[in-house]
N, C-alpha and C positions, 0 to 999 in steps of 0.2 A: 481209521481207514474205512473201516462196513457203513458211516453214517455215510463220510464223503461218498462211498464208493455209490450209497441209496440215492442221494440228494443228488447226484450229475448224472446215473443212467437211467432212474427211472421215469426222471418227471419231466417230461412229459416219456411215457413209455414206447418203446419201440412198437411198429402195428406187428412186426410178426415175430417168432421166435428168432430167426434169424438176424434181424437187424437188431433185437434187443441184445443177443449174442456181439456183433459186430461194434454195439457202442458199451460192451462189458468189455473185450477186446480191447479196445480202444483207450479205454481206462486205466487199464494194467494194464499196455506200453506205456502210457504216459508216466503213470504212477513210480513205473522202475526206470525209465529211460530219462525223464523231465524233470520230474520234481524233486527239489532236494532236501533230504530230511534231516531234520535237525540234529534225532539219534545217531547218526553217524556221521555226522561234524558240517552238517552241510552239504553233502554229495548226495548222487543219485546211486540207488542200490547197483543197478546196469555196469558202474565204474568198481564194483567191490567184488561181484559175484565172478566165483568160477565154480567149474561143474565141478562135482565128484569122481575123485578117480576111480570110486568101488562102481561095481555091477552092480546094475539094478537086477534083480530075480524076478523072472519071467513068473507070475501068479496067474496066467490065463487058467493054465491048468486046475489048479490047486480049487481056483472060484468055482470052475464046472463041475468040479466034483462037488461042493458046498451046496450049492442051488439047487441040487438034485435029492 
């Protein structure tokens, strides 16, 4: 996935951070929306995934204490 994901967003490179962001974007939708992977029988991940029913835990705090 990291060679394709190098070989389609960078060459030729986005001019600014943002648009090289918007064809990384672009990539992964495809990537889980389009394409369909072998590992998983042929379907696209988008058709498989459901979220997690646990909370995620808020770490804003926890980081600002670290950093300091």
């Amino acid at each position: 996935m990291h060679l394709t994901l190098k070989k389609e967003t960078t060459r030729p490179p986005g001019r600014t951070f943002l648009q090289q962001q918007a064809r990384f974007d672009e990539f992964v939708s495809e990537f889980n929306r389009e394409r369909p992977h072998e590992a998983i029988g042929m379907k696209v991940p988008a058709d498989l995934y459901s979220a997690s029913a646990r909370l995620r835990r808020d770490n804003q705090d926890e980081n600002a204490r670290q950093s300091r």
